[in-house]
KOLFIFI-943872 format. One record per residue (C-alpha): residue in three letters; z, x, y. Coordinates in pm, whole numbers, plus 50000, padded with zeros to 5 digits. Layout:
BEGIN
AlaZXY;...
end
This chain:
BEGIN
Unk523668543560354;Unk526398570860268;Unk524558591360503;Unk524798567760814;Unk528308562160697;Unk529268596060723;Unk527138603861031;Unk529208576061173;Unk532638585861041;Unk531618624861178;Unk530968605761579;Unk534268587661597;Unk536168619961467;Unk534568638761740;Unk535098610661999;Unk538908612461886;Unk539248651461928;Unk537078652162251;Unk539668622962372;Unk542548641762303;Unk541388669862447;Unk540908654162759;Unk544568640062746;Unk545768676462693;Unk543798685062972;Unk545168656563214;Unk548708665263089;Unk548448702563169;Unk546698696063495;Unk548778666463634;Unk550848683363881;Unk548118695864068;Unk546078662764097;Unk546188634564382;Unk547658603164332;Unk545638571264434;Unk545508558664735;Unk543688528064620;Unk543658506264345;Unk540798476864297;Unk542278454164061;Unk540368425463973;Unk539198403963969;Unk536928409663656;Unk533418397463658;Unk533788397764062;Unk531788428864135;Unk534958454464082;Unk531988485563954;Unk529958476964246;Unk532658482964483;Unk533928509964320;Unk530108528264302;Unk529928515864710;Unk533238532164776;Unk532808567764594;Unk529688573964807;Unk532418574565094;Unk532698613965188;Unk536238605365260;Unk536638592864854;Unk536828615764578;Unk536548600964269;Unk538398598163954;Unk538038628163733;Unk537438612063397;Unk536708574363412;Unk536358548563665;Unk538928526563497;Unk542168545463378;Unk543778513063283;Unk547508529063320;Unk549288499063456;Unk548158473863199;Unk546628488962844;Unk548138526762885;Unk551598525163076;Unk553128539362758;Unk551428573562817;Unk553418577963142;Unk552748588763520;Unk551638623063426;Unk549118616163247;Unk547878589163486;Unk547818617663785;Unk546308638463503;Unk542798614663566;Unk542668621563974;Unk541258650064149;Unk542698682164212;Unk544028677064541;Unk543188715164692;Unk539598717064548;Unk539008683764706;Unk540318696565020;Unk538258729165020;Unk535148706864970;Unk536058685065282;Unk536968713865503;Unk540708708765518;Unk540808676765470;Unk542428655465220;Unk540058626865093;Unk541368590564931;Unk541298588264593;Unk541658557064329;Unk540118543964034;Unk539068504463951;Unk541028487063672;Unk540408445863694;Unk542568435563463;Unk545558445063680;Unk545528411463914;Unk545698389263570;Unk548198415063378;Unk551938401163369;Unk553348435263372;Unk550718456263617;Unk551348443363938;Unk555458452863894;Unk554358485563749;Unk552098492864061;Unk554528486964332;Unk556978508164118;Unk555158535164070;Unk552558533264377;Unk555338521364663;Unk551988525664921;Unk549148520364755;Unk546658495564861;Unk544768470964652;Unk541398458664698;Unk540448422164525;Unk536878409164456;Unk536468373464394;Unk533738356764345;Unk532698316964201;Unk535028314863962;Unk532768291763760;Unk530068316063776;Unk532978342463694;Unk533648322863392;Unk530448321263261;Unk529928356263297;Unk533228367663168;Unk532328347562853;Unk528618362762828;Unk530368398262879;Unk533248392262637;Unk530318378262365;Unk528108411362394;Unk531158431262334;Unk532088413461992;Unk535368396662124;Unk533928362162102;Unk532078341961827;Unk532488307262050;Unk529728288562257;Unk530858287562597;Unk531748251962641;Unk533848258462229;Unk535498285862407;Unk536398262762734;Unk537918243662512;Unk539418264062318;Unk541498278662601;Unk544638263962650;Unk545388267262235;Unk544818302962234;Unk546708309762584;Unk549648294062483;Unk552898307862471;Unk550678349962557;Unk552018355862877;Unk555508350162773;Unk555348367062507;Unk553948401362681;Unk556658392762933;Unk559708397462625;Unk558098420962405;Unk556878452562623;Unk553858465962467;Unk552708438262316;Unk549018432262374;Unk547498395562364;Unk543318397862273;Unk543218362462404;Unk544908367562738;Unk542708400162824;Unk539638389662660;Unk539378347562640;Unk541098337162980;Unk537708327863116;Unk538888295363366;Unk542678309363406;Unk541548340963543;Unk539588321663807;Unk542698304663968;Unk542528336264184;Unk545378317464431;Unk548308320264133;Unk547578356664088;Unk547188367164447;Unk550238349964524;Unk552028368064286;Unk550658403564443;Unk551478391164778;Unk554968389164625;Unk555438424664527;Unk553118444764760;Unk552798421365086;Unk549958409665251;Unk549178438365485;Unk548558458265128;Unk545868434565008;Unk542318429565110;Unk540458404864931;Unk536398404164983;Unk534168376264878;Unk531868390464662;Unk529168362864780;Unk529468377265114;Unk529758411265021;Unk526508411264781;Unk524518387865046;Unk524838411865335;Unk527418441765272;Unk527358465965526;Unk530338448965756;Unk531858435865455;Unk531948474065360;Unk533148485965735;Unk536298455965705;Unk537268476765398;Unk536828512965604;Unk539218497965835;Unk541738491365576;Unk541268516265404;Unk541788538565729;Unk538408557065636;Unk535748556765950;Unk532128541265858;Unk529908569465722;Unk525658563465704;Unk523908567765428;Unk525828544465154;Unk523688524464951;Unk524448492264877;Unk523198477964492;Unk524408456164216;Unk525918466763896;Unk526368452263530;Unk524548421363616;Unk523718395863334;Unk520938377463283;Unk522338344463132;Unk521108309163012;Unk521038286363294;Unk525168261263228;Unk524328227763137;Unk525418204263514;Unk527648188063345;Unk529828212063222;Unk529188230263584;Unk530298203063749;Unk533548197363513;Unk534298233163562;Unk533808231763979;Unk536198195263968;Unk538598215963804;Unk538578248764035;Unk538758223164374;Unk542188222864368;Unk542878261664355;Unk540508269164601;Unk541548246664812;Unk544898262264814;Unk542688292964821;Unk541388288765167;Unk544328279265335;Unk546118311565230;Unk542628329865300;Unk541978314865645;Unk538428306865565;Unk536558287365268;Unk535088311665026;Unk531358309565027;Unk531018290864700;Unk533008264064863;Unk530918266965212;
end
């Protein structure tokens, strides 16, 4: 037992030195990196490391050079913009390797759309950047958020207990993140499983700060049922042409329970509403509501 203690003790030391490390690195390296061009920021559960995997086998997309997810503009603001440039590629390497040319770069965070403080950060910080959103059933999204958030210890609940459970532990989080700055709620990042999927609230507020030419929001039904033009509409926002060769697959897929109807339908009688609103500020009915 002391042994495995120690052994385990002896990994997280090294996991703290290599990580500081790397932030020396990022710090000492910062000025020469890119910034991003792109951000995709949510929404979680929605297919956000699929789209990110899709995009990076762009030739015209360099990828991050630590981490897919640098989580700067909600979890890590305090560490400042040099060290988020620090996680980017170095912008004449990448330009060597693309004859000349200078590729996009950007990284995939999903709690930014649902952060009270990212999407203000962003536009300060990032005055062009553009921001992809996935969205996808948010019922479905629920139900995986909750099996996701169970595997990784940060819920003890049943699904329909944590439902429930909801509004109690909600209440009164965002405002507080909104008066104390750096205060970080575990329920509002890690048990927001049906307020996360009234995607309308949040992607109102983004239209609010960045504008609508600056957002493109895919359906992830469409997107995972037959990708390739979903993938060209976000080449032509992106202002990158449509290369060959990308391969199209799903990532971090759970295999889940089947929900009981009931709750199913409570949950879908409850989402109507918002994605109603949804499609009239889309222009089309996503294809859970087709």
């Amino acid at each position: 037992m002391t042994s495995s203690i120690s052994r385990s003790g002896a990994a997280l030391a090294l996991r703290g030195r290599a990580r500081r490390l790397s932030d020396l690195t990022v710090e000492l390296t910062a000025p020469a990196r890119m910034t991003p061009d792109f951000l995709i920021v949510g929404a979680q559960r929605c297919g956000t490391t699929s789209m990110f995997k899709t995009l990076v086998q762009h030739p015209g997309v360099a990828r991050p050079f630590l981490r897919k997810g640098v989580h700067y503009f909600d979890k890590n603001h305090d560490h400042g913009p040099r060290w988020y440039r620090g996680h980017f590629p170095v912008e004449a390497t990448s330009r060597i390797r693309r004859l000349g040319r200078r590729p996009l770069t950007g990284e995939s965070s999903p709690y930014y759309m649902f952060h009270p403080w990212a999407g203000q950060r962003i536009i300060g910080e990032l005055p062009d950047v553009r921001l992809l959103v996935l969205l996808r059933d948010p019922v479905e999204r629920a139900y995986s958020s909750h099996s996701h958030e169970s595997a990784r210890g940060y819920e003890t609940l049943s699904f329909e207990e944590s439902i429930g459970a909801e509004p109690g532990r909600l209440a009164g989080e965002r405002e507080r993140m909104l008066a104390e700055l750096g205060y970080e709620s575990l329920h509002w990042q890690h048990h927001a499983y049906v307020t996360r999927g009234q995607y309308i609230e949040q992607l109102n507020a983004l239209e609010q700060l960045v504008g609508r030419d600056r957002l493109c929001v895919v359906d992830s039904g469409d997107f995972f049922t037959d990708p390739a033009p979903v993938f060209a509409q976000i080449c032509d926002f992106l202002g990158l042409p449509v290369a060959p060769g990308i391969a199209f697959e799903q990532h971090n897929a759970r295999r889940r329970s089947p929900m009981a109807d009931q709750l199913r339908d409570r949950l879908s009688a409850h989402f109507e509403p918002y994605d109603e609103r949804l499609a009239q500020w889309w222009g089309d009915a996503p294809s859970w509501r087709r």
